[in-house]
C-alpha positions as a LaTeX table, in Angstrom:
\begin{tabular}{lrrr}
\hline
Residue & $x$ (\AA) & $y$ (\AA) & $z$ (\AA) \\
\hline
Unk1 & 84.59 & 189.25 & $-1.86$ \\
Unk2 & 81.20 & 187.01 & $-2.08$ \\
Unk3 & 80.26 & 186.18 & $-5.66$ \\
Unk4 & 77.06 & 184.29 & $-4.64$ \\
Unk5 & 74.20 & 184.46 & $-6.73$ \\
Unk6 & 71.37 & 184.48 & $-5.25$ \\
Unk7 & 67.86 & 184.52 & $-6.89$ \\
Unk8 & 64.88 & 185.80 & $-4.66$ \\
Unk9 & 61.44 & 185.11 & $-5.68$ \\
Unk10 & 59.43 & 187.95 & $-5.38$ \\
Unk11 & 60.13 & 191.74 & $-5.24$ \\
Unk12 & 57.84 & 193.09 & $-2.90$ \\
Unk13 & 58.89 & 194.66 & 0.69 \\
Unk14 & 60.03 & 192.24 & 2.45 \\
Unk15 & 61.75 & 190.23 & $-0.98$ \\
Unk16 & 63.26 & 193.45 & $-1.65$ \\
Unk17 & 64.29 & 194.24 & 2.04 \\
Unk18 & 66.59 & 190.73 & 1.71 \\
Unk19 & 67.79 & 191.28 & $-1.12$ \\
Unk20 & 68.75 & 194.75 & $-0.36$ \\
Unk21 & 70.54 & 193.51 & 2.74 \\
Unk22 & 72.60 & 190.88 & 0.29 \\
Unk23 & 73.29 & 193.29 & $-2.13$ \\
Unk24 & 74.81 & 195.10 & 0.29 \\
Unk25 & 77.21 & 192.44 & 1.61 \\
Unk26 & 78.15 & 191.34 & $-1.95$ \\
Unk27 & 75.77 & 189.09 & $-3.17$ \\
Unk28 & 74.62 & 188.90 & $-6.81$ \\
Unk29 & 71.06 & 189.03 & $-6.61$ \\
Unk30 & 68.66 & 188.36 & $-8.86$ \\
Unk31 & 64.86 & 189.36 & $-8.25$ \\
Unk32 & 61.81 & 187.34 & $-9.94$ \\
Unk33 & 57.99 & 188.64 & $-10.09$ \\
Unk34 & 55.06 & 188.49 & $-11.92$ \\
Unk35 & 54.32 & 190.62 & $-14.94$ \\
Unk36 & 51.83 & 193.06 & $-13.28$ \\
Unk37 & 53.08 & 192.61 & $-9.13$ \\
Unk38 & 50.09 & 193.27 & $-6.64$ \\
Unk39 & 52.56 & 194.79 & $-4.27$ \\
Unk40 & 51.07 & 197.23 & $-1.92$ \\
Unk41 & 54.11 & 199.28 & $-0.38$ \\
Unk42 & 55.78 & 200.18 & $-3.95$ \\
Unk43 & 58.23 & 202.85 & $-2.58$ \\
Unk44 & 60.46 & 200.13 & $-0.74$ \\
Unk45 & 59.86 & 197.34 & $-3.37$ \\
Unk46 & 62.21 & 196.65 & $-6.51$ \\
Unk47 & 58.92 & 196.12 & $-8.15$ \\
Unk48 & 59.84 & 199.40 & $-9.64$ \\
Unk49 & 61.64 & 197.82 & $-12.05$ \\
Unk50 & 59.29 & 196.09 & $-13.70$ \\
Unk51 & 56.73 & 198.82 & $-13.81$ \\
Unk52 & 59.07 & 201.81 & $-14.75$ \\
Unk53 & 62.48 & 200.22 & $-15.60$ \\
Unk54 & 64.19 & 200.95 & $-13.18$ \\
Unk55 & 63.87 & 202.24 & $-9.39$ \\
Unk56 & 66.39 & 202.62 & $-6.16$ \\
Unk57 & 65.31 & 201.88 & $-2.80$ \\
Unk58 & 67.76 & 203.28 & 0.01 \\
Unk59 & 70.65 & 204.02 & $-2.17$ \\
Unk60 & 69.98 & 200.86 & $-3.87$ \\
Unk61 & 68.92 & 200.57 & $-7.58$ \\
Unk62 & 67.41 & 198.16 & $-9.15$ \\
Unk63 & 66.81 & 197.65 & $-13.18$ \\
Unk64 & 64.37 & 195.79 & $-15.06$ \\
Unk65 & 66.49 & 192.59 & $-17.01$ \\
Unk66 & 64.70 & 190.66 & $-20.25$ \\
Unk67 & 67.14 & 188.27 & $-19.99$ \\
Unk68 & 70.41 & 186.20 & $-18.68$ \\
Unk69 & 72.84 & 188.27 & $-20.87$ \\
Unk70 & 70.64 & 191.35 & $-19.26$ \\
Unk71 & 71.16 & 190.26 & $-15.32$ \\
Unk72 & 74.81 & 189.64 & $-15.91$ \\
Unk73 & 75.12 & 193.38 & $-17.42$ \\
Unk74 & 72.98 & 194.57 & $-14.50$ \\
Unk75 & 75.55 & 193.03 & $-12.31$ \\
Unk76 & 78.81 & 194.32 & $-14.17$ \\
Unk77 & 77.15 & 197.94 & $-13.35$ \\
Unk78 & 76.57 & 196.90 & $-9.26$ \\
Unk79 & 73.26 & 197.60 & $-9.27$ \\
Unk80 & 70.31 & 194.94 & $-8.72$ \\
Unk81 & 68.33 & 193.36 & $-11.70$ \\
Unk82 & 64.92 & 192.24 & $-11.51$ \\
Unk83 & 62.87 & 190.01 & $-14.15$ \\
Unk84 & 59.08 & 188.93 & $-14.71$ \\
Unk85 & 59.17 & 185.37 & $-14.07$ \\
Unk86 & 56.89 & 183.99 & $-11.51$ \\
Unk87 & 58.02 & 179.70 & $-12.37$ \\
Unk88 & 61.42 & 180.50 & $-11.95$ \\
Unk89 & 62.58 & 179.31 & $-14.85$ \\
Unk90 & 65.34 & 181.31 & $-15.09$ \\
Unk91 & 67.39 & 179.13 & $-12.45$ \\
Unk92 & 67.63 & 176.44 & $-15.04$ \\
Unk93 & 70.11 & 178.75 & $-17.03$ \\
Unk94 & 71.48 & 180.35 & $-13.85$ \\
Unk95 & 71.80 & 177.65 & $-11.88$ \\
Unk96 & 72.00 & 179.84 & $-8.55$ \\
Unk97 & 74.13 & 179.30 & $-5.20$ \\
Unk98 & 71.24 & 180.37 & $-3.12$ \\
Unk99 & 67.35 & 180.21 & $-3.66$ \\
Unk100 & 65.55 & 182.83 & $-1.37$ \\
Unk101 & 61.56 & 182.01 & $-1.86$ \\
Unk102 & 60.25 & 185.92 & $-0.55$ \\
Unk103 & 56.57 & 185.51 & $-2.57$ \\
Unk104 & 54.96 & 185.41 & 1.06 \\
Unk105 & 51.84 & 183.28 & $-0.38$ \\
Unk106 & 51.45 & 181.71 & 3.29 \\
Unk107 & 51.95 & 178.28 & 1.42 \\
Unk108 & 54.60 & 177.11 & $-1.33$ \\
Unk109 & 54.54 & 177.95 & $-4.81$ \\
Unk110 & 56.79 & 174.95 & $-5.94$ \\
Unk111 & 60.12 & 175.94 & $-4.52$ \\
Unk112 & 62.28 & 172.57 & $-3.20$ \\
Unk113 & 66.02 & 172.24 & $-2.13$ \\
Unk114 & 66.89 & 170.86 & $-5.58$ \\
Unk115 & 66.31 & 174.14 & $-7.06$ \\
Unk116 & 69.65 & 175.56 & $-5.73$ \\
Unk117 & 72.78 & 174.17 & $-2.84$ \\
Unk118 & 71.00 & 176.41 & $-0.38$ \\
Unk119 & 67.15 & 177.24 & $-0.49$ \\
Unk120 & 65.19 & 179.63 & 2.13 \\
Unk121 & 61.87 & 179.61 & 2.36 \\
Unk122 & 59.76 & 183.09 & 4.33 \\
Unk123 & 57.15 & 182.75 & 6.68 \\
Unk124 & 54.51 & 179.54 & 6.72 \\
Unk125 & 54.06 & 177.16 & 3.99 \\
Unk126 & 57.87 & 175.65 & 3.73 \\
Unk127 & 58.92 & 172.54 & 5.75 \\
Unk128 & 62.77 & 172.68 & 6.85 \\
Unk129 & 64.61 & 170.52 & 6.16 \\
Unk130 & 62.31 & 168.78 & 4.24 \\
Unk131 & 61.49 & 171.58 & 1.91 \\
Unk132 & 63.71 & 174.12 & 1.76 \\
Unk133 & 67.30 & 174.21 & 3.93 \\
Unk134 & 66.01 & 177.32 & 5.95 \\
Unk135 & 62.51 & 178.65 & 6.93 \\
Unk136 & 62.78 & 182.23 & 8.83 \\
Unk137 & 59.79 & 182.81 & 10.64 \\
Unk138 & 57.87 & 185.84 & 9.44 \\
Unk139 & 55.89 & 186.67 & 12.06 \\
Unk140 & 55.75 & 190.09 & 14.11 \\
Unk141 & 56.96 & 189.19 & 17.86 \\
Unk142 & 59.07 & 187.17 & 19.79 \\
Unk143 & 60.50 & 185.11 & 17.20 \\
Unk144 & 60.37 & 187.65 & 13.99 \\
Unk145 & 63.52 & 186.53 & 11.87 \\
Unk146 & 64.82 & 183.28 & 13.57 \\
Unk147 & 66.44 & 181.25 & 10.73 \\
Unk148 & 64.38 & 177.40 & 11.60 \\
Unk149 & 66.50 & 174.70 & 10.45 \\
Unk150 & 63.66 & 171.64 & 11.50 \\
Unk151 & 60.24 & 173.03 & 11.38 \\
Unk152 & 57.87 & 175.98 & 10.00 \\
Unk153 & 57.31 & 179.46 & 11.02 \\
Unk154 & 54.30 & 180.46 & 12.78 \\
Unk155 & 50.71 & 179.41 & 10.89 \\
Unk156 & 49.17 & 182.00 & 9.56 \\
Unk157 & 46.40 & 183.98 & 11.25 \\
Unk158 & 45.23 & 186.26 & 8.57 \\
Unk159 & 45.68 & 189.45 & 10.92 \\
Unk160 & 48.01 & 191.46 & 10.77 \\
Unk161 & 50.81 & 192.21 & 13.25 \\
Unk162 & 49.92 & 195.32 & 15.98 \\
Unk163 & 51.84 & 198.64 & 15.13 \\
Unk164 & 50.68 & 201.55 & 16.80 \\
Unk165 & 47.57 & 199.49 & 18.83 \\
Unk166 & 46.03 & 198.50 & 15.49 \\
Unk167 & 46.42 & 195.32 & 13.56 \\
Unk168 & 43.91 & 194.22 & 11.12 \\
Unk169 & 42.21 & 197.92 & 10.92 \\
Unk170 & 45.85 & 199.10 & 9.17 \\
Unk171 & 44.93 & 197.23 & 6.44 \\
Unk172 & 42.58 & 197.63 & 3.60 \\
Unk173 & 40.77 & 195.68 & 1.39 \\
Unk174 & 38.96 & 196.33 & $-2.01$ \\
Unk175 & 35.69 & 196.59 & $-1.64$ \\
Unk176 & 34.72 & 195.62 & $-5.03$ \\
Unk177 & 36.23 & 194.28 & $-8.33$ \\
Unk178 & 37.43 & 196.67 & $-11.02$ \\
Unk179 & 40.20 & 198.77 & $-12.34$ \\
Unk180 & 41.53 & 201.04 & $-9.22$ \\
Unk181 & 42.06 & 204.86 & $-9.65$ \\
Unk182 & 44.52 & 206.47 & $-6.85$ \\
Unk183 & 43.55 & 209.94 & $-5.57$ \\
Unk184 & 46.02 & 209.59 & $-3.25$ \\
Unk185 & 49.44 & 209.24 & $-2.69$ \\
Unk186 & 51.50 & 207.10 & $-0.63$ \\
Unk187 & 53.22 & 209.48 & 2.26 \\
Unk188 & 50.12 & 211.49 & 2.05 \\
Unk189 & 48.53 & 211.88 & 6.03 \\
Unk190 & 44.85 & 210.82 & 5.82 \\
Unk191 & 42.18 & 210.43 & 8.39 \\
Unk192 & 39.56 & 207.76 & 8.99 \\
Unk193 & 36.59 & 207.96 & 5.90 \\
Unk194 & 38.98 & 209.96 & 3.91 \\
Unk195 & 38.59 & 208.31 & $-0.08$ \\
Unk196 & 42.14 & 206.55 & $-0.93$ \\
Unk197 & 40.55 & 205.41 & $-4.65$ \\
Unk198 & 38.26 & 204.86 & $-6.60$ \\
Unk199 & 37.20 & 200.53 & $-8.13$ \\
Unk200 & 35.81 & 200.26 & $-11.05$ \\
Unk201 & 32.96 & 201.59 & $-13.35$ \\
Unk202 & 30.73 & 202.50 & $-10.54$ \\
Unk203 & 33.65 & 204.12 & $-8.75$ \\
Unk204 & 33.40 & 202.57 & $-5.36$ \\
Unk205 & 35.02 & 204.45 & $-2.97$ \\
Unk206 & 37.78 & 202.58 & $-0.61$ \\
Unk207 & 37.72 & 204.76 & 2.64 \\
Unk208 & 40.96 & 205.04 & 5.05 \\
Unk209 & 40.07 & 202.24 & 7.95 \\
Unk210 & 42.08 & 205.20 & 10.60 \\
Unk211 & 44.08 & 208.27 & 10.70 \\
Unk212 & 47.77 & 207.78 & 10.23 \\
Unk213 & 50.39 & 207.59 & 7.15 \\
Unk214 & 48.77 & 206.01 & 3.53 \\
Unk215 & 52.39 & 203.55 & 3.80 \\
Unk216 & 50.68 & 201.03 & 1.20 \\
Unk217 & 48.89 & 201.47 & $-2.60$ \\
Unk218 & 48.33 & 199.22 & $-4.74$ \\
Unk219 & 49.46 & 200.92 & $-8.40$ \\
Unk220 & 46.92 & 202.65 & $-10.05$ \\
Unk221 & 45.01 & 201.37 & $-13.16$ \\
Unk222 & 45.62 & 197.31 & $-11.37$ \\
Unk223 & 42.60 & 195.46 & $-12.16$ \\
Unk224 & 41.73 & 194.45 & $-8.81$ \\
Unk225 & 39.41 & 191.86 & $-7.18$ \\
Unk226 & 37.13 & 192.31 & $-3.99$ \\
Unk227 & 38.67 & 191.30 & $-1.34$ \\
Unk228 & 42.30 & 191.67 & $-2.06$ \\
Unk229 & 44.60 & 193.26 & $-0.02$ \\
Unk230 & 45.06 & 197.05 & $-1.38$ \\
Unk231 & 45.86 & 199.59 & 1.14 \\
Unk232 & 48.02 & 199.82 & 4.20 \\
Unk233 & 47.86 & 203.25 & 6.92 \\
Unk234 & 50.58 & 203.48 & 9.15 \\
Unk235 & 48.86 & 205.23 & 12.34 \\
Unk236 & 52.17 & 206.53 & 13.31 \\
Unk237 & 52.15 & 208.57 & 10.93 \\
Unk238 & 55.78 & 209.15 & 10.58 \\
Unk239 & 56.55 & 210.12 & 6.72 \\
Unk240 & 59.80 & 208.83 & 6.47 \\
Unk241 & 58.41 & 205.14 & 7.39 \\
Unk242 & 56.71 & 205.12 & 3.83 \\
Unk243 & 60.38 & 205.49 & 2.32 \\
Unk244 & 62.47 & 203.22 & 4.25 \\
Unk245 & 63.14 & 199.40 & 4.65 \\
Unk246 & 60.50 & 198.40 & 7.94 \\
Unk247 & 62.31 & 196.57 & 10.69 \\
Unk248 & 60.37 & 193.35 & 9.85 \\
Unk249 & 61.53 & 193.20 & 6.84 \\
Unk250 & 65.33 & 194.13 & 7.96 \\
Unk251 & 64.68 & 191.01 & 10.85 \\
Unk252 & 63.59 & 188.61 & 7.99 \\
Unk253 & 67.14 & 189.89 & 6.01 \\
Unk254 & 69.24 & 189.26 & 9.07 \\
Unk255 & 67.43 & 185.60 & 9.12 \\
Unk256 & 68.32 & 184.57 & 5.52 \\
Unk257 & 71.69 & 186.13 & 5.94 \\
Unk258 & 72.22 & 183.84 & 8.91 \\
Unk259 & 70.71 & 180.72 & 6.98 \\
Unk260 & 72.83 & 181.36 & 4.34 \\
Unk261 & 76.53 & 181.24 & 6.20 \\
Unk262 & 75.16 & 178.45 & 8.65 \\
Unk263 & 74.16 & 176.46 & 5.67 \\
Unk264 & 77.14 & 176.94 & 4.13 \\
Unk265 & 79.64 & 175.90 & 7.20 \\
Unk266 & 77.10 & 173.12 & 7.66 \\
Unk267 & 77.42 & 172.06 & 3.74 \\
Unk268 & 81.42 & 173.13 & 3.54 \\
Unk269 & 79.95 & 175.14 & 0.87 \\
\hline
\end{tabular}
């Protein structure tokens, strides 16, 4: 039986798609986010935690902890624990087997291979093995979940990988600063112009960009900026893709599962 702990920075899909995966193959995980997460596709993120206490993803639940004595009784029950602590300072106390940095800021937030015996950096913005151990490339495509040992994943282009023939239209930005108000759900099927929310005092409208699937929300009542990444439409519009781990994120898992064991035959940890 694995015993590793492993402590994953961030909670959002793709952070909680990884640690799902290790969960699931008998790592301890630990989760870390911020206090009020800006994740967009909250039905597949242990973010749930930290806004309602607790949540399950696929079978998988995950609780909110306050603290180390919290995680290790989140752990006793088998289930995934997830804090609000965007430094990481929790690793100090911890002192985790493997670091898994899953924030997805396109550039590094502070994370270094002295942090942990084993450190994994997603997407662009880590160095390998100067770094981090690992880097697995984030990128829709070809290369989608290769575990880099000497390098970086693919730069980032600020659009958005294709998925049904659209790329950058999926995705929505606010279109002004203010507190959001949801009048729709995600899972709901919406066509192009229909209004998602409402920002701010003046209630501007944010339109759907096409037809498909709402997959992505931000949560309603964020405080939101212009410009920031809110909404995501699916133009498949199949349902069940708003409730499920996405194959991208399952690709990136299969990376830092395959980082982990080769760093540890490499390391004879």
């Amino acid at each position: 039986m694995i015993n590793d702990v492993v402590v994953i920075r961030g909670a959002g899909d793709l952070a909680t798609g990884i640690g799902h995966r290790l969960h699931r193959c008998g790592f301890k995980v630990l989760h870390l986010d911020l206090e009020t997460p800006l994740v967009i596709r909250r039905t597949v993120a242990f973010t749930k935690a930290i806004f309602d206490g607790e949540g399950e993803v696929e079978g998988v639940k995950c609780i909110k902890a306050n603290n180390l004595q919290d995680v290790y009784d989140v752990w006793e029950k088998a289930h995934v624990p997830v804090m609000v602590d965007s430094k990481a300072e929790i690793i100090k106390e911890l002192k985790p087997d493997i670091l898994v940095d899953a924030i997805i800021a396109k550039k590094n937030r502070g994370t270094n291979r002295d942090m942990a015996p084993i450190t994994i950096g997603i997407g662009p913005g880590f160095i390998a093995p100067d770094e981090v151990d690992v880097v697995v490339e984030s990128k829709r495509g070809h290369y989608l979940g290769t575990a880099i040992t000497k390098g970086s994943a693919e730069p980032n282009t600020g659009i958005p990988g294709m998925i049904g023939g659209f790329g950058k239209e999926r995705v929505m930005h606010s279109p002004a600063s203010g507190v959001i108000r949801n009048i729709r759900s995600i899972g709901d099927i919406v066509k192009k112009d229909d209004i998602l929310a409402y920002i701010g005092e003046n209630r501007v409208p944010l339109k759907a960009s096409i037809d498909g699937v709402l997959r992505g929300l931000i949560s309603n009542g964020i405080d939101v900026f212009e410009g920031l990444k809110i909404a995501d439409i699916d133009p498949r519009a199949e349902i069940d893709h708003c409730f499920t781990i996405t194959d991208k994120a399952k690709s990136i898992a299969g990376g830092v599962l395959e980082g982990i064991f080769y760093m540890k035959k490499i390391k004879g940890l």
